[in-house]
C-alpha positions, -999 to +999 in steps of 0.1 A: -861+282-589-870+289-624-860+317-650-825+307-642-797+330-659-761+341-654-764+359-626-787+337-605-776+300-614-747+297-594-768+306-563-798+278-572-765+251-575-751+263-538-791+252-526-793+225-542-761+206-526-767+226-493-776+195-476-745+171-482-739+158-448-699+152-445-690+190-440-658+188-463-668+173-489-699+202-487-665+226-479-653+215-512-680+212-532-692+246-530-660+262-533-656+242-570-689+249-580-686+287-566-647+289-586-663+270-619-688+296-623-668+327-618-644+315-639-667+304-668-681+339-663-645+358-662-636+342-698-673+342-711-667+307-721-683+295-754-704+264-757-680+251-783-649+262-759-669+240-730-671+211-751-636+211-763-625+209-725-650+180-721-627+164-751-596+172-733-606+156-703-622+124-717-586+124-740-566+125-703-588+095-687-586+073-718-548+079-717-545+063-678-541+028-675-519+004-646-488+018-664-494+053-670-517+077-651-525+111-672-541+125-649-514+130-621-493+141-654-519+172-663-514+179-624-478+181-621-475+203-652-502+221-638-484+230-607-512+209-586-492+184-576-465+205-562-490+227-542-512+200-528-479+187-514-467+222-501-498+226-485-500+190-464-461+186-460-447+215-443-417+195-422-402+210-399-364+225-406-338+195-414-361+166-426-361+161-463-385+179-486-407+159-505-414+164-544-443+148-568-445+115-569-447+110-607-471+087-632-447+056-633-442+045-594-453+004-593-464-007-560-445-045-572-415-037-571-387-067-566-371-070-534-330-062-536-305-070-510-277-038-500-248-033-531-272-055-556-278-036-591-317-028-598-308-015-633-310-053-642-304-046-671-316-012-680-291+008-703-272+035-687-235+045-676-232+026-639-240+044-609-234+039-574-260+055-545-252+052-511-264+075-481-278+068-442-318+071-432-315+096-399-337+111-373-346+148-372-320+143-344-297+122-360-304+089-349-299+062-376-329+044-386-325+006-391-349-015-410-365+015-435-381+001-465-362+024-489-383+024-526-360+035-559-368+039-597-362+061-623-361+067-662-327+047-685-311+066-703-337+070-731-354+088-705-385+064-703-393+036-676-395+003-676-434+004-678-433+027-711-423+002-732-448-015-751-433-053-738-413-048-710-397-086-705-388-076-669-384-046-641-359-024-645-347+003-629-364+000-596-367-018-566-369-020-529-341-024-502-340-016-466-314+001-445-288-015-423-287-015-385-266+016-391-292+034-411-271+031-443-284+021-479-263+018-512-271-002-543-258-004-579-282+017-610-273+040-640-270+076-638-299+098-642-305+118-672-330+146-681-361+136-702-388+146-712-425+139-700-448+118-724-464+141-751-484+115-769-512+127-746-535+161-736-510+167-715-486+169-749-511+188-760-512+214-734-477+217-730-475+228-772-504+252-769-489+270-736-452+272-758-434+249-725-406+218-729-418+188-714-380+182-700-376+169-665-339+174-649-319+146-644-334+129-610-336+093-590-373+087-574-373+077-537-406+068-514-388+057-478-410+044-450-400+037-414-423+033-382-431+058-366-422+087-392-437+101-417-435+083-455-413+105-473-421+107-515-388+128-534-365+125-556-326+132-558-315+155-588-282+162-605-267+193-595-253+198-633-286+199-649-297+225-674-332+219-664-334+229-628-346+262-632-374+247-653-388+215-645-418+207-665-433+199-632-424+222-612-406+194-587-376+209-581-362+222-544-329+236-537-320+209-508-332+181-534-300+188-554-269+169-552-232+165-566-230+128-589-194+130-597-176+110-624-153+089-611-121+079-635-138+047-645-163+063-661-187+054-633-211+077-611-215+082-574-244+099-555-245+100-517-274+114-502-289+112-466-328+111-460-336+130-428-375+118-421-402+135-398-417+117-368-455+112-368-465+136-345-479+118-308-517+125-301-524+140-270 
């Protein structure tokens, strides 16, 4: 087709990828190049407007590296993140809602026995976690590889830091014949997201805070049941109501009292969703 113009281009496009042979990625593809179009046409976008979201982009990969992954940042602020996991996790009533899973998850994480600290080191006021790993009908579940990590109290992770001399705040354990889990951290605090990137950028140009509420990551995995990716958040946080990433969900939230130490607790108990049986 020749003489292409406005009107006729996005058409020519849909014919020429009209042959891709998996049918979803030829699902998707044509419903991106279909939703580009109309919206380039909606806010008659300028070559120079085009170009400057080229920039952006290129800005977003350069940022991502082992340590820090932009990308999964401009989705979460986006909502993305939070939608593609509504959309592929709906659990049934009683298992635990997942959340994002965040830039700053490392799959080498060091191995910790039950009651051991995996702060090691990291500053914060102590904390104590403790919960069970149950069924949907209640059945403790032994043997779950139970994955932690969070932010210190500077609100960054180990990983952020330009030489971190070891791994803090993080670590893997595994539930006890009864189900149960506890282990030694710091309390969670709010922070905010890195802003040093386009995703700083977008959040300045769009007037939002980059604040997370106060929250302790959790990826727990068990045969037979679905992996479950969350976190656990501080019901006394101001920034519930407006998480920069849109993670929060009501049954996510929990009581960390202050004990008269000067200490934290948090108790929490992981309800996860069998993989369903193929017939």
């Amino acid at each position: 087709m020749r003489n292409l113009n406005q009107d006729t281009i996005t058409q020519a496009v849909l014919e020429r990828i009209a042959n891709t042979p998996n049918p979803r990625t030829k699902e998707i593809v044509t419903s991106l190049v279909t939703h580009l179009h109309d919206f380039a046409r909606e806010v008659k976008l300028t070559e120079e407007e085009w170009m400057q979201g080229i920039q952006f982009l290129t800005k977003t990969g350069q940022m991502c590296d082992a340590k820090r992954q932009e990308f999964i940042l401009l989705s979460d602020v986006l909502g993305l993140s939070m939608l593609t996991i509504a959309l592929n996790h709906d659990k049934p009533a009683g298992c635990t809602e997942p959340t994002v899973f965040g830039p700053f998850f490392l799959e080498e994480a060091p191995q910790y026995e039950l009651g051991a600290d995996v702060a090691n080191g990291a500053k914060g006021t102590p904390c104590l976690v403790s919960g069970r790993i149950l069924s949907l009908t209640g059945e403790t579940i032994p043997g779950a590889k139970i994955n932690v990590w969070q932010a210190d109290e500077d609100g960054l992770y180990d990983v952020q830091y330009v030489s971190p001399d070891r791994i803090q705040a993080r670590g893997i354990l595994t539930s006890d014949a009864n189900g149960g889990y506890h282990f030694k951290t710091i309390v969670a605090e709010a922070y905010p997201i890195p802003t040093d990137g386009p995703t700083g950028d977008f959040l300045k140009a769009t007037s939002r805070h980059p604040w997370r509420p106060a929250h302790l990551h959790f990826m727990v995995e068990a045969p037979g049941y679905e992996r479950l990716i969350t976190h656990v958040f501080r019901a006394d946080d101001q920034y519930l109501d407006s998480d920069a990433v849109f993670g929060v969900r009501q049954t996510l939230i929990a009581d960390w009292p202050q004990q008269a130490d000067g200490t934290y607790t948090m108790n929490y108990d992981f309800v996860l969703n069998p993989i369903a049986k193929k017939s």
